[in-house]
N, C-alpha and C positions, 0 to 999 in steps of 0.2 A: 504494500500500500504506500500511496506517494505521503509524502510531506501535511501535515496538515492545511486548510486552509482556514481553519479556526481553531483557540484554543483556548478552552478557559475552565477555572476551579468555580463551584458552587460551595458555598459555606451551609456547615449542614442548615434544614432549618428554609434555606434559603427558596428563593423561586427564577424562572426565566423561560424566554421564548421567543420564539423566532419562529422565520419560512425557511424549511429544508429543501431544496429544489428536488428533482427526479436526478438522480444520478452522483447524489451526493450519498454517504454512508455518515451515520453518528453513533459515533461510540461514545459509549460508557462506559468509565472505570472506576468503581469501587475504590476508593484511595485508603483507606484506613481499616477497612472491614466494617460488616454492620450497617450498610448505608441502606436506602429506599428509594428510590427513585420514582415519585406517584407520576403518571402520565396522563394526557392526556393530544388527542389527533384530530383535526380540522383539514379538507378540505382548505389548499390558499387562498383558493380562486371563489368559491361557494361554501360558506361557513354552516350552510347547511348539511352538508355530509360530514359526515363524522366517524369516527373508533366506532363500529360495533361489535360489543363483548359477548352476545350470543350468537352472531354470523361465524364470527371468529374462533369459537369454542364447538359450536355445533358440525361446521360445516369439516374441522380436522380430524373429532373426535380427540378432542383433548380437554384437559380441565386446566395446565401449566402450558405456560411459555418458554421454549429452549428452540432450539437450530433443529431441525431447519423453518420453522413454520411460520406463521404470517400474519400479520394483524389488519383486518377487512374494513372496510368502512358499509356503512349501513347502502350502502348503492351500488353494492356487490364487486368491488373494488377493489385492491392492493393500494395500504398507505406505504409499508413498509415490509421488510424483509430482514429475519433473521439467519443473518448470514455467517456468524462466528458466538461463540457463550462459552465462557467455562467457568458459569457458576453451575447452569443446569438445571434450574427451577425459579419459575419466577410468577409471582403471585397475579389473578385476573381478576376473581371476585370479592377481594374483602373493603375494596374503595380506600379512601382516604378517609386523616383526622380530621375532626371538627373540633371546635372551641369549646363546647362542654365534654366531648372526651378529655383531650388536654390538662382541662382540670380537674374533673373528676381521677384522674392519672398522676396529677404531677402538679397538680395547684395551678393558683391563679397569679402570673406577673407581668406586667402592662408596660407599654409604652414608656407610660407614664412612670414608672417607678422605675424601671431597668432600660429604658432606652434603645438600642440597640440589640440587649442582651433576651427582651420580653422573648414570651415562649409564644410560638407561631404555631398553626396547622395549615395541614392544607386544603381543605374545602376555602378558607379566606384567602390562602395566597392563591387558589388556583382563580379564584373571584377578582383577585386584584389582577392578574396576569390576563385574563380573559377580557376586563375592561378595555386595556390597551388599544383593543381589539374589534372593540364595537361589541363584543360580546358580555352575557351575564350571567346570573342565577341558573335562567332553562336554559342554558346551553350545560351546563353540567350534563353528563353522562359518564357509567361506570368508567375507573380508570384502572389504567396498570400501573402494576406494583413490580417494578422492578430489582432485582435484588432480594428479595422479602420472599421466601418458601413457605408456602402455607399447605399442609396435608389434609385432607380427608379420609373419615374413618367411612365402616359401613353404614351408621348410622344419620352420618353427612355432620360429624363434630367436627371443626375444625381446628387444628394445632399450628403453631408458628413453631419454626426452627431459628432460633437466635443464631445458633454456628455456623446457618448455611451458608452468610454472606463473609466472604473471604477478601484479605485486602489485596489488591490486585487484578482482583477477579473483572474480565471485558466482556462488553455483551454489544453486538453492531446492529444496527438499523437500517440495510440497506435499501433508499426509500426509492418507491416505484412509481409515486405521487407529488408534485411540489405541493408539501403541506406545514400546516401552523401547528409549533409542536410547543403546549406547556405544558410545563413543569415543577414541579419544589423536590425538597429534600426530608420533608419533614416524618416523621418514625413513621413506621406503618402502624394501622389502631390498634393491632393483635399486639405489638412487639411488648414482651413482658417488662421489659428491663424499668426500673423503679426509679427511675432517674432521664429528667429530659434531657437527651444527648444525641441530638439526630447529627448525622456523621456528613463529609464533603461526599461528594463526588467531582470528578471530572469530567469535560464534555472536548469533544475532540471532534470536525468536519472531515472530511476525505471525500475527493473525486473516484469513482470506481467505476468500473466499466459493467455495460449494460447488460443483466443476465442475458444467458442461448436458449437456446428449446432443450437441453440438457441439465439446465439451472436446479440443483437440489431442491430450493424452496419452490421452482414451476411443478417441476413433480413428486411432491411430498404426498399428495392427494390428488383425486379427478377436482377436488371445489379449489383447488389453489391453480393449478392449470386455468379453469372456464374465470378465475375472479382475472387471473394476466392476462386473458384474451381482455376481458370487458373492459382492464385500464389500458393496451397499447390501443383499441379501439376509440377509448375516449379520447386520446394524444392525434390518433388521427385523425379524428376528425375536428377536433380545435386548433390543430396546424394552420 
């Protein structure tokens, strides 16, 4: 992979976003271990399509996100492509923190008292990030939890693995759509740990070249194949 052409640290806690063009890859690095990475995916051009987490779940047969599989937009689409992981599991359904989890969690510290250091979630940062944008409140839908392992038993209880997330550990998004990617950092809601400590990550750009009809993540399934015909379709004909 070439040179970056973006580079930058997220302090945990922290939020950002931006438009990833089609042909660009964004990686994630885990910098310290223990990080979260809550997401969420827009359409650049039409903020009406978006991340769908049951297209995307249903249409694999998967419950977790790892390589090589693919994250759908509600308009039977590819926003992105995962193209390299080695953490290996990464969480779809448990959403993000709110302001009364937080505190219920880890108490209440403002602005106003600690300044800089207040404890954030991310349902408000992904609301402050989303404003930027023309966006708000309804535009929320489920997000991904990256880095963050979450198990299911037979009964459908759900467990968090604190030691899954490793430091170092990279996860790529090679995107197949120019789309509006927010983000934060902030814990994931299951994460046990009794102390606010949400961890950095890193975010790194790259130009990479455009999957073949041999593309791992074209043929992981028949519904990841028909979603690549229906986005080089939509490219051609907005050419």
């Amino acid at each position: 992979m070439n040179l970056p052409l973006y580079d930058t640290t997220i302090h945990g806690g922290g939020m950002w976003s931006k438009v990833i063009s089609r042909g660009k890859t964004l990686r994630l690095t885990d910098s310290e271990g223990g990080a979260n990475v809550s997401m969420l995916l827009y359409n650049a051009h039409e903020h009406l399509e978006r991340y769908n987490m049951p297209d995307t779940l249903k249409g694999q047969q998967i419950f977790y996100l790892t390589a090589p599989y693919c994250l759908h937009s509600d308009m039977g689409r590819i926003f992105c492509s995962i193209t390299q992981d080695t953490a290996g599991w990464h969480d779809t359904v448990c959403g993000c923190s709110d302001a009364a989890t937080i505190a219920r969690k880890y108490g209440r510290r403002t602005y106003q008292e600690a300044r800089n250091a207040f404890y954030r979630n991310g349902k408000d940062n992904f609301i402050i990030e989303l404003a930027k944008w023309g966006l708000g409140k309804r535009d929320l839908v489920p997000n991904l939890n990256f880095f963050s392992k979450v198990a299911t038993d037979h009964e459908g209880n759900l467990t968090f693995h604190p030691q899954a997330a490793k430091a170092g550990a990279v996860i790529d998004l090679r995107f197949e759509m120019d789309t509006l990617v927010i983000l934060n950092t902030c814990q994931h809601p299951l994460d046990p740990n009794p102390e606010y400590d949400p961890k950095p990550v890193n975010l790194s750009v790259f130009t990479t070249e455009a999957p073949g009809p041999d593309d791992p993540c074209r043929c992981s399934c028949p519904e990841n194949a028909r979603a690549f015909i229906n986005t080089e379709d939509y490219y051609h004909l907005c050419a």
